[in-house]
TISELUM-267570 format. One record per residue: x, y, z of N, C-alpha, C, O in turn. Coordinates in nm, 2 decimals, decimal comma. Example, Ala and Ser with C-alpha at 12.3 -4.5 7.8 and 13.67 -1.06 7.14 Angstrom:
<recs>
1,32_-0,57_0,78_1,23_-0,45_0,78_1,32_-0,33_0,78_1,42_-0,33_0,85
1,28_-0,22_0,71_1,37_-0,11_0,71_1,29_0,00_0,79_1,34_0,11_0,80
</recs>
This chain:
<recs>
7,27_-6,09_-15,20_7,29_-6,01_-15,08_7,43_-6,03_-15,03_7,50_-6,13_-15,03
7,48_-5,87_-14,97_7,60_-5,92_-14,92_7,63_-5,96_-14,81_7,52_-5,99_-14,78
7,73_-6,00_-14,69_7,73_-6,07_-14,59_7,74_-5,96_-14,49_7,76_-5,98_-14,37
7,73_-5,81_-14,55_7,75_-5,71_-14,43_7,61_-5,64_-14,41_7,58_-5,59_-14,31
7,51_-5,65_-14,53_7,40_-5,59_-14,51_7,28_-5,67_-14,43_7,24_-5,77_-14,48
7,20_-5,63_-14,28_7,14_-5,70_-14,23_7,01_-5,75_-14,31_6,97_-5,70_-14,41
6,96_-5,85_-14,25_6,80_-5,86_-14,33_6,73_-5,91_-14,20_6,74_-5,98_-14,10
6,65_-5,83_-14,25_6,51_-5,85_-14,17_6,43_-5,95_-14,20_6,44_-5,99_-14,31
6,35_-6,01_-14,13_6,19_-6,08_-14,15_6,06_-6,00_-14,14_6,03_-5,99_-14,03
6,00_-5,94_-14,21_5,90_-5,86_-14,19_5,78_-5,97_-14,16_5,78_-6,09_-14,17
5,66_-5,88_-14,11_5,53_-5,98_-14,04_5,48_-6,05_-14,17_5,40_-6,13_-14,15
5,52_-6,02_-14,28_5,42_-6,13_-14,37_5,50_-6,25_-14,42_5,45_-6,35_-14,47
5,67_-6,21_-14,37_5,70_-6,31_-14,40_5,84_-6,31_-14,49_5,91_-6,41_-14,49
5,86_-6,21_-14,56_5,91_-6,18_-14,67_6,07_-6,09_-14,58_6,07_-6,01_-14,49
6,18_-6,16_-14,63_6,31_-6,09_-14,55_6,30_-5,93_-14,65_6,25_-5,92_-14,76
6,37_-5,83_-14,57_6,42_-5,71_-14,68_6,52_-5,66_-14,59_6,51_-5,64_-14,47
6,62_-5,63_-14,66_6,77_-5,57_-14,67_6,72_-5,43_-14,52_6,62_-5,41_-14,46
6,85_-5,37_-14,53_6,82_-5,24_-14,44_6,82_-5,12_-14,52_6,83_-5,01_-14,46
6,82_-5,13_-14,63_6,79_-5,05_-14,72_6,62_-5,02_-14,76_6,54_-4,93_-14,75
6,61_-5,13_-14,81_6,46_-5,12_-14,82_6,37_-5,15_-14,68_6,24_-5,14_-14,68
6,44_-5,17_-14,57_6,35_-5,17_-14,47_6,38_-4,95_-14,40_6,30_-4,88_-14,33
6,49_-4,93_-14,45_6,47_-4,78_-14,42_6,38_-4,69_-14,54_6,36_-4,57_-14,52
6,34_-4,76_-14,65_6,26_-4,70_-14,71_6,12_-4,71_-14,69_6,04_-4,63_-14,73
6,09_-4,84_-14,63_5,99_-4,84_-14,54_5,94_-4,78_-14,42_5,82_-4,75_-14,39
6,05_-4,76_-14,36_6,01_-4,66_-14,24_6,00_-4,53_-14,29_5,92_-4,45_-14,25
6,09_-4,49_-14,40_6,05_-4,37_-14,42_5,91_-4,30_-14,49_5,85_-4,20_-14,47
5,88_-4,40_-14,59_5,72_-4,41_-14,63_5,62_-4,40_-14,52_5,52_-4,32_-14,52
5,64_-4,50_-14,41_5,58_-4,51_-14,27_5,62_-4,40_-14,24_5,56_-4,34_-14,33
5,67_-4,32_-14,18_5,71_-4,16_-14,15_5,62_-4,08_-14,22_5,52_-4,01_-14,18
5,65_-4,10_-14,34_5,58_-3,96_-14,45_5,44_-3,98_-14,39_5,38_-3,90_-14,32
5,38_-4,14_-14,42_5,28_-4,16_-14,40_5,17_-4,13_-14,21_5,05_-4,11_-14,19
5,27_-4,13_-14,14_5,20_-4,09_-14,01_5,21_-3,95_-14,06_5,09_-3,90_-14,07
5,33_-3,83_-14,11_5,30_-3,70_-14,13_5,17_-3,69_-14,17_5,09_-3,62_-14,12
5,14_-3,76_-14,28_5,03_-3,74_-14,39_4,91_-3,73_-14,31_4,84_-3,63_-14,33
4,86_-3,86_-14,19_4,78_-3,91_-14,10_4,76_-3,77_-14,01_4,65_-3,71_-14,01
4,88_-3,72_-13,93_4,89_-3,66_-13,84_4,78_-3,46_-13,92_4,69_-3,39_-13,88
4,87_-3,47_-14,05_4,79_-3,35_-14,11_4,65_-3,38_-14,13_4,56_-3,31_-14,09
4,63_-3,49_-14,18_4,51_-3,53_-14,23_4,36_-3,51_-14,08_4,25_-3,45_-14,08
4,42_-3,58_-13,98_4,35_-3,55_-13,84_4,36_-3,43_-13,81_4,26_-3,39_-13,74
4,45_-3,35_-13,84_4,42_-3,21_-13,78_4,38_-3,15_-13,88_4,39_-3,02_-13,86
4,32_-3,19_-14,03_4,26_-3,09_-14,10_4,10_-3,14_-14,09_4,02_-3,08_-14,16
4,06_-3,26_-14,00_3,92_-3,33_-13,95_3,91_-3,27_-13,86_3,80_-3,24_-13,83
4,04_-3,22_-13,79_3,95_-3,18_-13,67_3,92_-3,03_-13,68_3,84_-2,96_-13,62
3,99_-3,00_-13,75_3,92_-2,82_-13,79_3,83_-2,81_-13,85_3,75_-2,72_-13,81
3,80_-2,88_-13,94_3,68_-2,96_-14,03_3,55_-2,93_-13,95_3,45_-2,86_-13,97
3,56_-3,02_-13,85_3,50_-3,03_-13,74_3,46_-2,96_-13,63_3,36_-2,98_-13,57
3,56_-2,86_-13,60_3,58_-2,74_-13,53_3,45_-2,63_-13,61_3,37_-2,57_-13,54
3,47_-2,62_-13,77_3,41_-2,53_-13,85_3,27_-2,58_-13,85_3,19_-2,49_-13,88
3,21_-2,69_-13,83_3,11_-2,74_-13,85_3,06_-2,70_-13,72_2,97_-2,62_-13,72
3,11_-2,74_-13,64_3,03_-2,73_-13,49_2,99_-2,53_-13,50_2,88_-2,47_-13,48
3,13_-2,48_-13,53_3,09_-2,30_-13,53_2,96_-2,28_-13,64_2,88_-2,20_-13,61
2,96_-2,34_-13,74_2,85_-2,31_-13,85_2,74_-2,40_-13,76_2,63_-2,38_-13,82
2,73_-2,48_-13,65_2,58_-2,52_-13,63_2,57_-2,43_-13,49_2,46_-2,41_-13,44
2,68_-2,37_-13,43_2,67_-2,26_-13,37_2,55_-2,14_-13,45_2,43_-2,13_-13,43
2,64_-2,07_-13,51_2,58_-1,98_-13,59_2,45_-2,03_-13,64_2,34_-1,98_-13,61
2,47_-2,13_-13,72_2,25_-2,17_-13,76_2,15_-2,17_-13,66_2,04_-2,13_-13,67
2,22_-2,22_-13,54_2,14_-2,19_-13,42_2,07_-2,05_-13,37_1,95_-2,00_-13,36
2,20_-2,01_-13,35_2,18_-1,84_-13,39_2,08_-1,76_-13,41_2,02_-1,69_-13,34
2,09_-1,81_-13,60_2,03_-1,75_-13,72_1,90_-1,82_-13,67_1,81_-1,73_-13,66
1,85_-1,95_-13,65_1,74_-1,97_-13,63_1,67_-1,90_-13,53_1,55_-1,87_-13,56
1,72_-1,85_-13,40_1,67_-1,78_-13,35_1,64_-1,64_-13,35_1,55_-1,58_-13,29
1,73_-1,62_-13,42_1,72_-1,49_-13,47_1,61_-1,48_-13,59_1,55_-1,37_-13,60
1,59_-1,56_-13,68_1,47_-1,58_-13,75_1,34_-1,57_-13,69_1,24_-1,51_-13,74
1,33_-1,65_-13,57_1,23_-1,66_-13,51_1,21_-1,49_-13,45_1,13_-1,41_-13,50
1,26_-1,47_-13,37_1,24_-1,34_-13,32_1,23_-1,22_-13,45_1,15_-1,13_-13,44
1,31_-1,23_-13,56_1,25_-1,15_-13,67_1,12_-1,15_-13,71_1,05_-1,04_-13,73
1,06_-1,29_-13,74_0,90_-1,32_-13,77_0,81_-1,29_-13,66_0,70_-1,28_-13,69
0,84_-1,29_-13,57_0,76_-1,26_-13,43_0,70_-1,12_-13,44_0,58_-1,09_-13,44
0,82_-1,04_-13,45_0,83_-0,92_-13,47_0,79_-0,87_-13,62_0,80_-0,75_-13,62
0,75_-0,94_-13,75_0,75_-0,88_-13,85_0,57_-0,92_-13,85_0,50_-0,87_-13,94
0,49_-1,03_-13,73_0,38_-1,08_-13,73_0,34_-0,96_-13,64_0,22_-0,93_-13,65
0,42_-0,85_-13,52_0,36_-0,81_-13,45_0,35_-0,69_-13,54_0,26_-0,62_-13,50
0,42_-0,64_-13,67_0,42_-0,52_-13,70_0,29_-0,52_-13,81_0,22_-0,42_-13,82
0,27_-0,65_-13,90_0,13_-0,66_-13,97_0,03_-0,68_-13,87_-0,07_-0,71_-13,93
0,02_-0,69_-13,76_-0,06_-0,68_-13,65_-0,15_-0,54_-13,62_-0,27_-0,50_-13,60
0,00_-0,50_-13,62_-0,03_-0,34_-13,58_-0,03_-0,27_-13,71_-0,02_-0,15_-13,71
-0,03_-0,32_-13,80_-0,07_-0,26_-13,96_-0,24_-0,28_-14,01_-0,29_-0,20_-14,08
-0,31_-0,40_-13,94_-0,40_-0,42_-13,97_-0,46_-0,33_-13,87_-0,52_-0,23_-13,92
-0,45_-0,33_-13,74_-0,49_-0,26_-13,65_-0,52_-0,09_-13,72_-0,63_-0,04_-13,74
-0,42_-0,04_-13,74_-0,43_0,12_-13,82_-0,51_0,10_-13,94_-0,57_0,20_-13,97
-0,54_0,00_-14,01_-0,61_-0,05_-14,16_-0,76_-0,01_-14,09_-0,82_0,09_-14,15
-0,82_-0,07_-14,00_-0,93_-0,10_-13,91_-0,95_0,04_-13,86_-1,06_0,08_-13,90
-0,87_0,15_-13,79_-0,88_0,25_-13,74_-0,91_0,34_-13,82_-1,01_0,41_-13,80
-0,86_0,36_-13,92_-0,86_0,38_-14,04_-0,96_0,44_-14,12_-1,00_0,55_-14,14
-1,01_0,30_-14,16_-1,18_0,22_-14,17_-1,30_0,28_-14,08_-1,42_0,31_-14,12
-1,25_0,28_-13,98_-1,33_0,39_-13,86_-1,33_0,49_-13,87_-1,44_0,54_-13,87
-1,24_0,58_-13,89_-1,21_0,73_-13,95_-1,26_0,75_-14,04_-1,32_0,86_-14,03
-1,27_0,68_-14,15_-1,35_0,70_-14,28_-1,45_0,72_-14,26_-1,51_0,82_-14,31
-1,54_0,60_-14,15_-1,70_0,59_-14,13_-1,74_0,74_-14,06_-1,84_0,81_-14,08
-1,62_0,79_-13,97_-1,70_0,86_-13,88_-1,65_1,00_-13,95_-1,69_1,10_-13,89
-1,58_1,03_-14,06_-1,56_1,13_-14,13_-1,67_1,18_-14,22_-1,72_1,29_-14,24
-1,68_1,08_-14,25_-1,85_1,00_-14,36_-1,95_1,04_-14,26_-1,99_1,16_-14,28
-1,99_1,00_-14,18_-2,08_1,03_-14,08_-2,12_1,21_-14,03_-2,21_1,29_-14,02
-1,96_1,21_-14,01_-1,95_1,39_-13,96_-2,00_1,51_-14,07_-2,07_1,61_-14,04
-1,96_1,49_-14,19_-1,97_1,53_-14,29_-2,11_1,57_-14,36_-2,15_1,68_-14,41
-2,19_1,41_-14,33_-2,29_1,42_-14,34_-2,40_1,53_-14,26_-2,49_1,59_-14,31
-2,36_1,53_-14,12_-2,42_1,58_-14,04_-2,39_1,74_-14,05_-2,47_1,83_-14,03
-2,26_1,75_-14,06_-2,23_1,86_-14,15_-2,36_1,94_-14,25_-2,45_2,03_-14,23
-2,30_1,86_-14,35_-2,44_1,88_-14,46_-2,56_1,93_-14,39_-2,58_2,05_-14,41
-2,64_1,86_-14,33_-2,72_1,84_-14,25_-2,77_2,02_-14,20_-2,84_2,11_-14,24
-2,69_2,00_-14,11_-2,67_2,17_-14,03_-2,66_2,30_-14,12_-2,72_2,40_-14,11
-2,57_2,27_-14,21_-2,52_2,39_-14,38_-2,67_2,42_-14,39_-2,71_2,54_-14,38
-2,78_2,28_-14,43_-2,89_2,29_-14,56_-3,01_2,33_-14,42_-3,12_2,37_-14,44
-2,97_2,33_-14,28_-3,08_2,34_-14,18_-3,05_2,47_-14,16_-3,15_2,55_-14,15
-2,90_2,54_-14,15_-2,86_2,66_-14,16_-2,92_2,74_-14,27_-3,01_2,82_-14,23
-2,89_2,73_-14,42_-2,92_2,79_-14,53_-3,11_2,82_-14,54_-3,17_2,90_-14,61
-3,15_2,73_-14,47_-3,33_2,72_-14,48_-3,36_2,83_-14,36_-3,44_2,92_-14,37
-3,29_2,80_-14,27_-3,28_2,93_-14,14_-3,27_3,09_-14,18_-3,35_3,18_-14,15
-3,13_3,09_-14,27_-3,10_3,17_-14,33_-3,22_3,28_-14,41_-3,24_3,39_-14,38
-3,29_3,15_-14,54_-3,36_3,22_-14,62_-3,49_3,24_-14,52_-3,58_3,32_-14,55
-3,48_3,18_-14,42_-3,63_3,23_-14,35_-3,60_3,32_-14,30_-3,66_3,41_-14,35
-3,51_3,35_-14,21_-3,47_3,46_-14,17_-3,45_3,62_-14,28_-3,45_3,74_-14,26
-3,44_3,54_-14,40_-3,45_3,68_-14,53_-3,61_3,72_-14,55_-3,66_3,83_-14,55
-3,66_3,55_-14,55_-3,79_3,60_-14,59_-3,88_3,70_-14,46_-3,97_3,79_-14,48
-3,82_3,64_-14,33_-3,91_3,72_-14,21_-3,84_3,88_-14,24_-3,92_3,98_-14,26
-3,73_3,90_-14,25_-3,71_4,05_-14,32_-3,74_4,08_-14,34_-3,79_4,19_-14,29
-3,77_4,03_-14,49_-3,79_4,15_-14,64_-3,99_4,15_-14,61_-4,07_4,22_-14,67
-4,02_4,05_-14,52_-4,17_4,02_-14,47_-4,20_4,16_-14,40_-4,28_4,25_-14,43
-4,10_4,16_-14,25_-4,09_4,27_-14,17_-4,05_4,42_-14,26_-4,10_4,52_-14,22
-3,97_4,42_-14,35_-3,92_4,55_-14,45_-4,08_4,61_-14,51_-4,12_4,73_-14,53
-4,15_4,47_-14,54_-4,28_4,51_-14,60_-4,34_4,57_-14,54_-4,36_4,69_-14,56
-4,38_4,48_-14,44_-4,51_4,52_-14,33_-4,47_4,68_-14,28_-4,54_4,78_-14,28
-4,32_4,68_-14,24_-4,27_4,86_-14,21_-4,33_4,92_-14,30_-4,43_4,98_-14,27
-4,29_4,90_-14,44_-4,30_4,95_-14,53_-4,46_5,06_-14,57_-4,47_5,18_-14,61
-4,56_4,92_-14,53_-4,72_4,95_-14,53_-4,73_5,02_-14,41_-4,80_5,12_-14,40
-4,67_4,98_-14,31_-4,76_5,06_-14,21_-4,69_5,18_-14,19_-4,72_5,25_-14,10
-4,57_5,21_-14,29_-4,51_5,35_-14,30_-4,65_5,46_-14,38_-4,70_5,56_-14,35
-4,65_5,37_-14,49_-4,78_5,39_-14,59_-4,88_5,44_-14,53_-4,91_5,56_-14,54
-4,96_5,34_-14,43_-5,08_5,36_-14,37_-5,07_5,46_-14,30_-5,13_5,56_-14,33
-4,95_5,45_-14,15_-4,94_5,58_-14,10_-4,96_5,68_-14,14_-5,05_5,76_-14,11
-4,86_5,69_-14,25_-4,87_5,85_-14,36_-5,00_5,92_-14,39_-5,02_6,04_-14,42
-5,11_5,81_-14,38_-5,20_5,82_-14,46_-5,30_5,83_-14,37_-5,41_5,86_-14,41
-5,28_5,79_-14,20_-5,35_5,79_-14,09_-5,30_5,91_-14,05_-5,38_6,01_-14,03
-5,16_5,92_-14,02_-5,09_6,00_-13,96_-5,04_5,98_-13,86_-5,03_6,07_-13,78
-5,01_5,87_-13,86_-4,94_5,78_-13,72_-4,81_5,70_-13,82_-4,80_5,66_-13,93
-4,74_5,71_-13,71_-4,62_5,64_-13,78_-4,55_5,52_-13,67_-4,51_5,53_-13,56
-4,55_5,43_-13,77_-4,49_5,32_-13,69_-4,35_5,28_-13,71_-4,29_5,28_-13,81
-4,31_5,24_-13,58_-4,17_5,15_-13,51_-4,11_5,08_-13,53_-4,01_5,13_-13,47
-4,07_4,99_-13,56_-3,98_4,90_-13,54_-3,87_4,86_-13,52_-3,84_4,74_-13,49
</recs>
């Protein structure tokens, strides 16, 4: 060592020149930069985490209110399923009664042919008979 370069005592004990005690500080420098980046890339870190349990929060409720709404819409799906179901019955039912009226109509109908061509007769004969009395009948 020469008699113009200072030395130090460092805490463990060990003397070092001012050379290597400025390359110490400057490692110590780099090293708080390093520290200083390093905390401010935790705390954005952390910044992003808190926004993403933001947002899941969110999303969770927003899930919830999706399924609420997707429980009220098979609700109201079953609901129309059921009405539905009722429509069928009472279509079924109507139809029937339908039928019903057609074959009560159609029997109306042929009676109504038969009281005719019955009445066409009976004119008929007592057209005959008259002719044959000499009275002629009406109807």
């Amino acid at each position: 060592m020469s008699s113009e370069e200072a030395v130090e005592i460092s805490p463990t004990g060990y003397a070092k020149t001012s050379d290597e005690q400025e390359a110490v500080e400057a490692k110590r420098k780099q090293l708080e930069v390093f520290r200083s980046e390093l905390l401010a890339k935790v705390d954005e870190h952390n910044q992003d985490l808190h926004d993403m349990e933001e947002e899941m929060s969110h999303l969770a409720v927003f899930k919830a209110e999706l399924l609420k709404k997707a429980e009220e819409h098979l609700d109201e799906h079953h609901k129309m399923e059921a009405e539905q179901a009722q429509l069928a019955v009472f279509k079924k039912e109507l139809m029937e009664k339908v039928d019903e009226h057609l074959t009560d109509l159609h029997k109306k109908e042929d009676k109504a042919a038969a009281i005719s061509a019955m009445k066409e007769e009976m004119s008929k004969k007592l057209d005959d008979h008259g002719r044959a009395v000499g009275l002629r009948a009406s109807f």
